[in-house]
N, C-alpha and C positions, 0 to 999 in steps of 0.2 A: 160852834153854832149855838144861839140863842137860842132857848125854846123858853117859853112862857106859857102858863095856863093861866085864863080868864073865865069868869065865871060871869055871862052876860047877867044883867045890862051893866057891865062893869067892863065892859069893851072902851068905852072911851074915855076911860081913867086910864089905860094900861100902864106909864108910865109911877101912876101911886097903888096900882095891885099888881106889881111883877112877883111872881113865883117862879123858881127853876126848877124844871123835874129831869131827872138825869134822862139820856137817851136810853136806855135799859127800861126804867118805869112806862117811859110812853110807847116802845111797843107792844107790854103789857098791857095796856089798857088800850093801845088800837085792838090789836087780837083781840081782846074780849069787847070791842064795841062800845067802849065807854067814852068815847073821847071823840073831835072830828079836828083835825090836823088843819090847820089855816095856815097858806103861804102868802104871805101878806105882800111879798118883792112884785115887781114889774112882771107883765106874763113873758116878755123873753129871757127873764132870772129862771124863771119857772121850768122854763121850755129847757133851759141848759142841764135842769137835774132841779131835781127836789126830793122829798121824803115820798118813800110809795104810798099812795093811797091821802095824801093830802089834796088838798081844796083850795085851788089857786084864787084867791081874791086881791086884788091889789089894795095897797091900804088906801090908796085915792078913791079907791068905787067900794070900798064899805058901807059908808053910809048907806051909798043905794042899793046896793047888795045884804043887807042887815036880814033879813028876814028869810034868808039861806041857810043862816045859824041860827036860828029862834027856837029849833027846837032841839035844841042839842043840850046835853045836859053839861058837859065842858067844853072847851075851846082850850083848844093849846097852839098860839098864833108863832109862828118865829118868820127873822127878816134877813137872815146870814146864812 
């Protein structure tokens, strides 16, 4: 699995600000609140399983969905 953290507005760079942070770190920082999990796949990728407590936005409705994440202090998006 892919995971990436983005630090908006740097959402639509993602491919020139990738970061990996191990699966270990991020539920570190879910449990402590610091982070909001984006599942970027299709909502029936979603529907088959995903990370608990992730935030199903398809990457096609980001744009219009942007302001979901405005106030989040990281975004850690993955698509695998």
């Amino acid at each position: 699995m892919a995971i990436f953290t983005l630090t908006l507005p740097l959402f639509a760079c993602a491919q020139e600000t990738e970061l990996r942070m191990p699966l270990d770190q991020l539920k570190k920082r879910m449990a402590a609140g610091g982070v909001v999990v984006l599942d970027v796949r299709s909502a029936s990728a979603f529907a088959d399983g995903h990370i608990p407590g992730a935030l199903s936005i398809p990457l096609d409705q980001i744009e219009a969905r942007l302001g979901e994440l405005r106030k989040a202090n990281a975004v850690v998006a993955y698509c695998a």
